[in-house]
N, C-alpha and C positions, 0 to 999 in steps of 0.2 A: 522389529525394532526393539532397542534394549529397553529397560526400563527407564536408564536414564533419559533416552532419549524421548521416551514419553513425558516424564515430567517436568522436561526441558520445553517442550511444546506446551502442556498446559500452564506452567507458567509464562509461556509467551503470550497464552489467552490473557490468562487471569491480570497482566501487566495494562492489556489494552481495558479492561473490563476496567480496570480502577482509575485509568486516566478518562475516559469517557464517562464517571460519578465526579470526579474530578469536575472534569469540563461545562459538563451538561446547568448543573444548577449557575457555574457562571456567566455562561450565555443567557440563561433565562434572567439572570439580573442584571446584565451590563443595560444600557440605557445610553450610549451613544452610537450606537449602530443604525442602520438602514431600516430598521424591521420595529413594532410598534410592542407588539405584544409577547410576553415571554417564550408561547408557543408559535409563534412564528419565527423568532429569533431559534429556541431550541429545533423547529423545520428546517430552516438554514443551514444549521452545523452540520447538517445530513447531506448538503449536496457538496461538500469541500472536499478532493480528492485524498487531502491526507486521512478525514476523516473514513470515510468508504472504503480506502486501502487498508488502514487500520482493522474496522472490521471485516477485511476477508482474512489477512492474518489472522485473529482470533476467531475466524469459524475455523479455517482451513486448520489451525492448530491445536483448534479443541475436539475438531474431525482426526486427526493424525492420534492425537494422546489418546482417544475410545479408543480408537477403530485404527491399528496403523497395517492392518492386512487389507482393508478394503482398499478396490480400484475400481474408478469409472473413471469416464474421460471430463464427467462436467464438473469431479474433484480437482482433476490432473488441469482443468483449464483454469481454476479458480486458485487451485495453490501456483501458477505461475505468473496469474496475474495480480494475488497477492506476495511474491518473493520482487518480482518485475515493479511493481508500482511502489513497494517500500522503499527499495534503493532506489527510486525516484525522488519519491517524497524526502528522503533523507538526504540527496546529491542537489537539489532545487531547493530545499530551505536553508542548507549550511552554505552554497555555494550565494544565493539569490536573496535570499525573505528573512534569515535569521538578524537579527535588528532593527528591523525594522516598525517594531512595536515594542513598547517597554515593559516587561512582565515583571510580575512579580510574587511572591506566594505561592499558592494553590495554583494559580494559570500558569507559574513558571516551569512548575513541575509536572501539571498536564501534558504541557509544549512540548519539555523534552521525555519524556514517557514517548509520547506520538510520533516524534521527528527523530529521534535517538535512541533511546532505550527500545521501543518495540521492531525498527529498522536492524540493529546490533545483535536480538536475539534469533527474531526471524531467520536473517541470513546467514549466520552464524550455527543455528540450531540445524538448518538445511545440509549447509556444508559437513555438520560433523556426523548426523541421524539420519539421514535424507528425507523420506522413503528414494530411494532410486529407482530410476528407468519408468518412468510417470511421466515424463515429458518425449513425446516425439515432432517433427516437422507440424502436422496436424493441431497438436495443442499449440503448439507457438501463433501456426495460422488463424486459429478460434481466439488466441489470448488477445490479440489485438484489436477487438471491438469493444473489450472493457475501457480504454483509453479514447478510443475515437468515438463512443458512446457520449462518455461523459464531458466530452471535449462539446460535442453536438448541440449536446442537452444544456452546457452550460451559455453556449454565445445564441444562444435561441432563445435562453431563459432570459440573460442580460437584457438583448435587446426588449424584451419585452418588458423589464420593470427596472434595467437603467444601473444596474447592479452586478458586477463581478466580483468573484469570490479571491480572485490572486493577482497581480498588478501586470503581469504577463500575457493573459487575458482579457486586458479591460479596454474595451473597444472605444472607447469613449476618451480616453487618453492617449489610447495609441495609433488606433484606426485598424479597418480592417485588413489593410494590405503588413503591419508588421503582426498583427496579433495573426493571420492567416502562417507567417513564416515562423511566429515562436511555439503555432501549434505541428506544420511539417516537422520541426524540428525535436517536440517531443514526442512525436508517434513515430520517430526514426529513430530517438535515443531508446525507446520501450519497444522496438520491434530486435535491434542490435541488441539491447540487454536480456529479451527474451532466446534468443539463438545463441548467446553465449551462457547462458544456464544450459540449454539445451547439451552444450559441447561439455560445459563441466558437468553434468552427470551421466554423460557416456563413459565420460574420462574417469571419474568417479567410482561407477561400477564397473567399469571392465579392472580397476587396481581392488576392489572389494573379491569381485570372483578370481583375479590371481591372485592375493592374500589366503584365500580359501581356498585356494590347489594346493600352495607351497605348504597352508600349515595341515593340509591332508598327507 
């Protein structure tokens, strides 16, 4: 990987690291949420998908900018389930949840740091740097438990203290037979957008190694 493409990655970290100093002391001071104490409010912010997806991009991209010769498969499973759950978090909040809360300040520019600017360089950084040929059939199959993990975790947490994280989710307003079809529906959209990474980085590197014939 070139250089730039290294510090194209650690500035995708360093993007998420400064919205999450951002975030963090707001959550600890807001005082109309569901949660009592600043460290259970700050607990919170940790199970919200944009948030968790955020920091696998900033590991996975502060992994790339060290190390962009290293390969294992539990990198290759984590970079596609942070490239996969960005463009979620980014196509689910602009399509769904953007407006739906009034920002402003310091939260505004958290929001979009999180939902946009880290979503734009991720995928963006991916498409022009890669690493390529890091994803096979196999990592796509393994990517898919980060999404149904947290899906799990989350309507098992709810029902136990009454509290959903995204409105799409919220069993309580919607019941379980649609919040059941809004979760098929995004473990189909996150299995689809994983196999079509899959396709553009075959696509990808097979026009990098014929770039590399022609200009031999």
């Amino acid at each position: 990987m070139s250089v730039t493409g290294r510090v194209w990655n650690a500035a995708t970290a360093a993007v998420v690291v400064v919205a999450l100093a951002l975030q963090i002391p707001i959550t600890a001071a807001a005082q109309d949420g569901a949660f009592d104490t600043p460290a259970a409010r700050v607990a919170n912010l940790f199970t919200f998908f944009t948030i968790l997806t955020n920091l696998l991009v900033a590991g996975t991209s502060a992994a790339i900018a060290l190390r962009p010769e290293r390969r294992s498969t539990v990198l290759a499973v984590l970079r596609l389930d942070a490239l996969v759950g960005i463009a979620v978090t980014a196509a689910v909040y602009h399509t769904l949840l953007a407006g739906l809360r009034d920002l402003s300040g310091a939260e505004e520019v958290a929001n979009q740091l999180f939902h946009s600017v880290s979503p734009a360089l991720a995928l963006v950084g991916w498409v022009l740097f890669g690493p390529r040929g890091t994803t096979d059939r196999r990592v796509v199959l393994l990517s898919l438990a980060y999404p149904v993990a947290w899906l799990a975790f989350t309507l098992v947490r709810g029902a136990v203290i009454g509290w959903y994280p995204y409105p799409f989710v919220d069993v309580v307003e919607l019941g379980y037979a649609q919040v059941a079809f809004n979760c098929v529906g995004i473990a189909v959209l996150f299995g689809v957008l994983a196999a079509a990474v899959l396709g553009v980085d075959r696509l990808l590197g097979r026009r990098a190694v014929g770039g590399a014939r022609i200009g031999a």
